[in-house]
C-alpha positions in Angstrom: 10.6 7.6 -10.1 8.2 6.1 -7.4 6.9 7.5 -4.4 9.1 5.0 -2.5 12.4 5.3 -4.6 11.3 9.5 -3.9 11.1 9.2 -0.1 14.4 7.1 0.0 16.4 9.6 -2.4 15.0 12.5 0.4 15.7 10.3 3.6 19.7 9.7 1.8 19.9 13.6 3.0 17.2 13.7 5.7 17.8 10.8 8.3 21.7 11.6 9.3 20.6 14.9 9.5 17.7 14.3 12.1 19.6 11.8 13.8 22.0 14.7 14.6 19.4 16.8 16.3 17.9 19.0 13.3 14.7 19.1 14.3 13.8 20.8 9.9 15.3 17.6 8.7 12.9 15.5 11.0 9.8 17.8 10.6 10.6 17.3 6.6 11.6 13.4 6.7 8.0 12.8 8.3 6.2 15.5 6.1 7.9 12.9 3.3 7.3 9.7 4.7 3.3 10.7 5.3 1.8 9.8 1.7 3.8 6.9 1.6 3.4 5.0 5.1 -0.5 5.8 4.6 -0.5 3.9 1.3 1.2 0.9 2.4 -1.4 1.1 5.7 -3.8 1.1 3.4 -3.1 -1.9 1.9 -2.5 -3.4 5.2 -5.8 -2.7 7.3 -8.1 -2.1 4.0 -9.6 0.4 5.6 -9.0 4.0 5.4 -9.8 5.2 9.1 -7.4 2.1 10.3 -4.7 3.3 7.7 -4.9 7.1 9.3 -4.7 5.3 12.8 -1.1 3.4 11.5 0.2 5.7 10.2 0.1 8.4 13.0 1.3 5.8 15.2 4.3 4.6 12.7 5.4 8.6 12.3 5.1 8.8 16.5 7.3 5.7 16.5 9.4 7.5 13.5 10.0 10.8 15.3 10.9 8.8 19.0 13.0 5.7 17.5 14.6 6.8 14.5 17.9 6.1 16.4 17.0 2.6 15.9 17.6 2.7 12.1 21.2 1.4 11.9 21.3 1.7 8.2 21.9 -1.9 7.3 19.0 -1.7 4.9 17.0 0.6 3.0 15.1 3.4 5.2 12.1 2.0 2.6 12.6 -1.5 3.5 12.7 -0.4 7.7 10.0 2.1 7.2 7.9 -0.4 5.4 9.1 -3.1 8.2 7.6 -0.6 11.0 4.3 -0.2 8.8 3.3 -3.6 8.8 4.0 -4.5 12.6 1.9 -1.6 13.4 -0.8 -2.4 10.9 -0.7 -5.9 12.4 -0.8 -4.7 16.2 -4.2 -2.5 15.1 -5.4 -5.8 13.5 -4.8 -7.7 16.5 -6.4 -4.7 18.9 -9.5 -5.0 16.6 -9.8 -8.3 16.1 -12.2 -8.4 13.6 -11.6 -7.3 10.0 -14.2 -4.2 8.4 -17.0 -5.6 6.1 -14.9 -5.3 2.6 -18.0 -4.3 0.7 -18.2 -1.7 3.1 -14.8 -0.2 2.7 -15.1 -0.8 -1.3 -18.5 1.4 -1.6 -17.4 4.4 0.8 -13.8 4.7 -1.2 -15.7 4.3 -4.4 -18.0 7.2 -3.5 -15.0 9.1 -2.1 -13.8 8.9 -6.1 -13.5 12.5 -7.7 -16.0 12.2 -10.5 -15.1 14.1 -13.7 -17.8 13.9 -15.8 -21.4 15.5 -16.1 -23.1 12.3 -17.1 -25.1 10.6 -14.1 -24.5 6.7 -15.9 -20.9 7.5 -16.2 -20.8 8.1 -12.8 -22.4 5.5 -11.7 -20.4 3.3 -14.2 -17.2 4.8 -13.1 -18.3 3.9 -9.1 -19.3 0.4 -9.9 -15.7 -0.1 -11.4 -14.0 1.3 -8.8 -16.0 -0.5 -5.7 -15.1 -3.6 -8.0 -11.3 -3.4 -8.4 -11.4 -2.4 -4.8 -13.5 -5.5 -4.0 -10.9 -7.7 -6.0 -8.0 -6.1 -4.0 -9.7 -6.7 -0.7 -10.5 -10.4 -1.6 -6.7 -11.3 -2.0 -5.2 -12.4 0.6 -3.1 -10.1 2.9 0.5 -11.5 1.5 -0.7 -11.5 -2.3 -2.4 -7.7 -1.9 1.2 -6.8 -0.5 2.9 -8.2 -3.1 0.5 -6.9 -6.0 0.6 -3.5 -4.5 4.2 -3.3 -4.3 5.0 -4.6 -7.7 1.8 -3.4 -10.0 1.1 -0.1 -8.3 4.3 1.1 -6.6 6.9 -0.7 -9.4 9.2 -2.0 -7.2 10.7 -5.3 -8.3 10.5 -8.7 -7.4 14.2 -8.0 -5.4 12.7 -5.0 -3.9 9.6 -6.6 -3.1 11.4 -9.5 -1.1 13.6 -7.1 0.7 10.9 -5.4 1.9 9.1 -8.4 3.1 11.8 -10.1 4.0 11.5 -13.2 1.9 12.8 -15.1 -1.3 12.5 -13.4 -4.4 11.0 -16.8 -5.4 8.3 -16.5 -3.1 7.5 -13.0 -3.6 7.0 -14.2 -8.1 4.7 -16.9 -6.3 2.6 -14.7 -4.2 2.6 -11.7 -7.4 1.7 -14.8 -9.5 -1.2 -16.1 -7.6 -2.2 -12.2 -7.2 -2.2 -11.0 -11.1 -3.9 -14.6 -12.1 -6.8 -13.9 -9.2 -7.5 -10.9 -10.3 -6.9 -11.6 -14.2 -9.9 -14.6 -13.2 -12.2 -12.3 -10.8 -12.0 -9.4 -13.9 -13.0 -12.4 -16.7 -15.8 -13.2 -14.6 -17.4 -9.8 -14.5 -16.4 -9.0 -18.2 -16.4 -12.6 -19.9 -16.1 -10.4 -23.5 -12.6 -9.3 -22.7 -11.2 -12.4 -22.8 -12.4 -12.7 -26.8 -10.4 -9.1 -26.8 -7.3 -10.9 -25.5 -7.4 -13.6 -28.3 -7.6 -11.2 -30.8 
């Protein structure tokens, strides 16, 4: 099960509750929604300071306005909804996007290493500041769409929901997405594209 398809079985049993006045079931709805709403900021701002900033703001706005969810969609699919207008009010405050090589090279070294051997290491860094690099260089729409779909697992009908598109449109955007990244990970290993024929 998913971290979203998680929070959403908890917030079945923890929402009416809170919306009753049970101030557990509220403390424990945003204890769930934490992990969650900071991933999907993530993805938003690119940034990991900007991501902590969203989502303390989105489980303020969660603990005041939770009377607002009517219900007529998935507490996800709201949730996610809230996420993104607050990770697009931040972008608007700061009206300049981070330096992504910036952002790539301090989550990279922020990576747990696991081995003894300095080149892995540095291997294992380089990799990651890569993929990160590859994320970053989508556009916004497309790194939604990817993250959603190849990291989270939701489906191309979830994925629309929670952006509020077509299903057709969100294949496009994961389309555009795996295929830039597919070409950006060819050009740094040509080799594995001989593996692929194989």
């Amino acid at each position: 099960m998913s971290e979203a398809s998680s929070l959403e079985a908890a917030a079945a049993d923890l929402v009416p509750r809170a919306r009753r006045g049970d101030a557990g079931a509220l403390e424990q709805l945003l204890g769930r929604c934490r992990g969650t709403v900071f991933q999907w900021a993530l993805v938003q701002t690119g940034e990991a300071a900007d991501a902590e900033d969203v989502t303390q703001e989105v489980l303020i706005r969660l603990h005041g306005s939770l009377h607002r969810f009517a219900g007529r969609s998935r507490f996800t699919t709201w949730l996610y909804q809230v996420t993104r207008n607050e990770a697009s009010s931040l972008r608007r405050r700061l009206g300049s996007r981070r330096r992504l090589a910036e952002a790539a090279t301090r989550e990279a070294e922020a990576e747990p290493v696991t081995t003894d051997d300095p080149a892995d290491r540095v291997h294992a860094a380089r990799v990651a500041a890569f993929a990160e690099g590859l994320m970053r260089s989508l556009p916004r729409r497309q790194r939604e769409v990817f993250h959603l779909a190849d990291l989270e697992g939701c489906t191309v009908a979830e994925i629309a929901e929670r952006l509020g598109t077509s299903p057709v449109t969100a294949r496009v955007h994961l389309f555009h997405a795996r295929r830039a990244v597919r070409a950006g990970i060819l050009e740094r290993w040509p080799e594995l594209a001989a593996e692929e024929g194989r």
